[in-house]
C-alpha positions in Angstrom: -20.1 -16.5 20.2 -18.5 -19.7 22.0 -16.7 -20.5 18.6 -15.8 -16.9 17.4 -14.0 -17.2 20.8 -12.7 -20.2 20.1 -11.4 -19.1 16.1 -9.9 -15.6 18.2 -8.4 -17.9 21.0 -7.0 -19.7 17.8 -5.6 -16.6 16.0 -4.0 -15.4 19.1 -2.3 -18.9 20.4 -0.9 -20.3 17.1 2.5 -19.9 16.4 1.3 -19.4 12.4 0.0 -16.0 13.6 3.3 -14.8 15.4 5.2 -15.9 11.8 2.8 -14.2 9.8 3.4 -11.1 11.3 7.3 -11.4 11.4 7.9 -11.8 7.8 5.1 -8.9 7.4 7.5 -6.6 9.4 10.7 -8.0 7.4 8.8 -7.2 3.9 7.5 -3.9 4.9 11.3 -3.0 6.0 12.7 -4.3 3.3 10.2 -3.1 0.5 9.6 0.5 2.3 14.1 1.0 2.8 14.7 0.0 -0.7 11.9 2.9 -2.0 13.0 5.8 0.5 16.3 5.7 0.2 16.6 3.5 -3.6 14.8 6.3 -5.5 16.2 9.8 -6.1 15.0 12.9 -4.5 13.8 14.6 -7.3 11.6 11.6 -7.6 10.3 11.4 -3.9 9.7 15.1 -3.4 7.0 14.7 -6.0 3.7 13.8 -3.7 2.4 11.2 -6.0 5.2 9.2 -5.7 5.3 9.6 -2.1 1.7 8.1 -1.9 3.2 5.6 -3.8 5.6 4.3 -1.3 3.1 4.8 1.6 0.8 2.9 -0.3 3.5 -0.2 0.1 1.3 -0.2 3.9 -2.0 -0.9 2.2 -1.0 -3.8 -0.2 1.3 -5.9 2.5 -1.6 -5.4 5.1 -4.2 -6.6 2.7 -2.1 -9.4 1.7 -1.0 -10.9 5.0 -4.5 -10.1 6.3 -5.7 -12.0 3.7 -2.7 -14.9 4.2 -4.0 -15.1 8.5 -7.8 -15.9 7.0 -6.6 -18.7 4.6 -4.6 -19.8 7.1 -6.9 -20.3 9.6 -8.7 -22.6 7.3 -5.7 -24.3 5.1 -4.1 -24.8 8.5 -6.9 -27.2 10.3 -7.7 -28.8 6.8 -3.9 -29.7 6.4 -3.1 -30.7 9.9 -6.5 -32.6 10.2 -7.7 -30.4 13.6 -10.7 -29.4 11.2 -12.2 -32.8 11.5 -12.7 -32.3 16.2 -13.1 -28.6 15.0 -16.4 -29.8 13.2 -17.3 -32.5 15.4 -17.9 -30.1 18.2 -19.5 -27.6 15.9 -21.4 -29.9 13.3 -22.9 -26.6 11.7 -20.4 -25.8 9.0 -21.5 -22.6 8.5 -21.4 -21.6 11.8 -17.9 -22.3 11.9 -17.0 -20.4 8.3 -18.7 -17.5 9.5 -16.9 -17.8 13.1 -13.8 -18.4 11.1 -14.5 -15.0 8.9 -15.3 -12.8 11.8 -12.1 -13.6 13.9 -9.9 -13.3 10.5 -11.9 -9.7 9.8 -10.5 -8.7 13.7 -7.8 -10.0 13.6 -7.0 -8.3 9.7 -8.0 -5.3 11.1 -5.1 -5.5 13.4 -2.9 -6.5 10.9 -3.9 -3.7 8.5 -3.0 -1.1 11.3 0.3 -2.5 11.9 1.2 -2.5 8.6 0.0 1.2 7.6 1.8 2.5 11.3 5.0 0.8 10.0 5.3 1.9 6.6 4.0 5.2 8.4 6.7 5.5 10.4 9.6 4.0 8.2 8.7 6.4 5.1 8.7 9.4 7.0 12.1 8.5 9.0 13.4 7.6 5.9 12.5 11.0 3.8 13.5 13.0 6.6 16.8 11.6 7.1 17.3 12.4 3.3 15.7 15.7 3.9 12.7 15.4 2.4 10.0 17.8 2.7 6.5 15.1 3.5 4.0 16.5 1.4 1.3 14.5 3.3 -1.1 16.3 5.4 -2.7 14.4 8.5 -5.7 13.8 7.0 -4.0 11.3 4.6 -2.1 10.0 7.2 -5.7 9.3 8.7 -7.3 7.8 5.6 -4.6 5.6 5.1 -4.4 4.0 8.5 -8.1 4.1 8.9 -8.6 3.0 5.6 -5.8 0.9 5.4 -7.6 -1.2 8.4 -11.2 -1.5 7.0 -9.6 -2.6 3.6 -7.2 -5.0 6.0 -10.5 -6.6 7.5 -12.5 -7.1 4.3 -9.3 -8.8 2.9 -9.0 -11.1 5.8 -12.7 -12.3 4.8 -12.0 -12.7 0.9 -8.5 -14.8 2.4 -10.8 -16.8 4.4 -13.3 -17.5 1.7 -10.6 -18.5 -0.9 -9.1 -20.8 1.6 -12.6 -22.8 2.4 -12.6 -23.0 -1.3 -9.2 -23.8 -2.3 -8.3 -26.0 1.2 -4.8 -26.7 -0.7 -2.4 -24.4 1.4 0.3 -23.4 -1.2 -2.4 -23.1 -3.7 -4.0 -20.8 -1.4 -1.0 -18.8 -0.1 0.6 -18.8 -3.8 -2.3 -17.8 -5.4 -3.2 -14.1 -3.0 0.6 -13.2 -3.3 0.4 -13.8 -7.4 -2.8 -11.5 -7.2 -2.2 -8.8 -4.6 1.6 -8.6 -5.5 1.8 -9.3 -9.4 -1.5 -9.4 -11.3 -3.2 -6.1 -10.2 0.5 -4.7 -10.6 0.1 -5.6 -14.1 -3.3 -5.0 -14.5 -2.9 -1.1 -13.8 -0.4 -0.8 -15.8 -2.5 -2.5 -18.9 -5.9 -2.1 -18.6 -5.9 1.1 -16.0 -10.0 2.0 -16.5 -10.8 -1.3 -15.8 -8.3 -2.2 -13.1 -9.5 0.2 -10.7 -12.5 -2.4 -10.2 -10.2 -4.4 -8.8 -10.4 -5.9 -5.1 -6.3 -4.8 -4.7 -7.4 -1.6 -5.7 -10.9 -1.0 -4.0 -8.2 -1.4 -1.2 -6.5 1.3 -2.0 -9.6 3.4 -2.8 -10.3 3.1 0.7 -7.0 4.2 2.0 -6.7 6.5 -0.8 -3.2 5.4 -1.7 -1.5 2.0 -3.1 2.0 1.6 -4.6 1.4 1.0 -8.2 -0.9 3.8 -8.8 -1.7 7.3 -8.2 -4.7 8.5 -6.2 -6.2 10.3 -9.2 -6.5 6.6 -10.9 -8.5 4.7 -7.8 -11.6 5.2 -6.9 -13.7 7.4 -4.3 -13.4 5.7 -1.0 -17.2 5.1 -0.5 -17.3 2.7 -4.2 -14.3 1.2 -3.3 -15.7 0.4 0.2 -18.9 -1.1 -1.6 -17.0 -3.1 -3.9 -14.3 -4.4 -1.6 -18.0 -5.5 0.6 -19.3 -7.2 -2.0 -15.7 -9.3 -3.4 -15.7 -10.3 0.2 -19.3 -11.3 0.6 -18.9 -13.4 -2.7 -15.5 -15.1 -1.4 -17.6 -15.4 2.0 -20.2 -17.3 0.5 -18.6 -19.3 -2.0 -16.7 -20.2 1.3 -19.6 -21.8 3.3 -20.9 -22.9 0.3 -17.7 -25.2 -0.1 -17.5 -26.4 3.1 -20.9 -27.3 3.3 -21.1 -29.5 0.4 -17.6 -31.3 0.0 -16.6 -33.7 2.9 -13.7 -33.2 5.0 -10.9 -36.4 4.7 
């Protein structure tokens, strides 16, 4: 508990944290604008393509959750406060798994922002156009609640990839490739066997994404189970990492 207080004391205190969440706001505007009032509104009063632009909320929060985790370990590793960090705590994995819980809280955060905004810019956006919202509350719920949990367990996979990567470009460069580009492409190729993928597990869970319909994801509950296990993997492989390579 002393050092998950210390990894959350970390998370709320750095400046990396503040910036994170900044250009999450300035993305989501930009991204969210550009569909609501970009597309025509024959196309938007369709409901699958609505859930398509609310899903913008469940990709960005996944990916900037999943940014704050890597961070949180590419951060100390680059600036060299990982070497005090582990000479207080000599028990690497104590400080991994510290590390993962205070990225899942604080990802959970993140994934609620990020779902509230795109909430709230879609829906003023459509209206102003005169758009009827086909989207009943109990998507609205999904999605934010969804939208979270997914947030969380991306946060985790962030932090794993980052004990295993250390490089912080690599790491950063590498979840906005994925998240942003391959899974794009990968629906769009290979749709049966995309929805296996963590980016959509994530959207499973909130039962929309951007760059595909609900009918194409999976039930909530597998994609839950499947987004637990790619984060108990990148967990693991995580403490594995740290535990057996030496810090410079």
């Amino acid at each position: 508990m002393p050092q998950l207080r210390s990894e959350l004391l970390k998370q709320r205190t750095t400046r990396t944290t503040l910036t994170v969440m900044l250009w999450m706001f300035g993305l989501i505007l930009l991204i969210v604008l550009l569909h609501a009032f970009g597309l025509s509104a024959s196309t938007l009063r369709i409901a699958r393509n609505q859930s398509k632009v609310y899903g913008w909320g469940t990709s960005i929060g996944a990916l900037f959750a999943a940014l704050l985790g890597a961070l949180s370990v590419t951060g100390e590793v680059r600036t060299g406060t990982i070497r005090p960090t582990l000479l207080v705590t000599p028990n690497r994995t104590r400080v991994i798994v510290a590390k993962l819980g205070a990225a899942a809280l604080a990802g959970l955060l993140v994934g609620v922002v990020a779902e509230a905004l795109v909430s709230a810019i879609a829906s003023a956006g459509l209206a102003a156009r005169g758009i009827h919202i086909a989207l009943g509350a109990g998507d609205f719920a999904q999605m934010i609640a969804g939208g979270a949990a997914a947030a969380a367990l991306w946060a985790a996979i962030g932090t794993g990839i980052g004990a295993i990567v250390r490089n912080q470009v690599g790491a950063v460069v590498g979840l906005c490739v994925w998240l942003l580009l391959v899974d794009s492409i990968l629906i769009g190729v290979v749709p049966n066997a995309a929805k296996f993928t963590p980016g959509a597990s994530a959207g499973a869970l909130a039962g929309m994404i951007q760059n595909a319909g609900s009918s194409s994801l999976l039930a909530p509950a597998v994609g839950a189970v499947l987004l637990i296990l790619y984060a108990t993997l990148a967990a693991g492989a995580g403490v594995l990492a740290t535990e057996r390579r030496d810090v410079a």
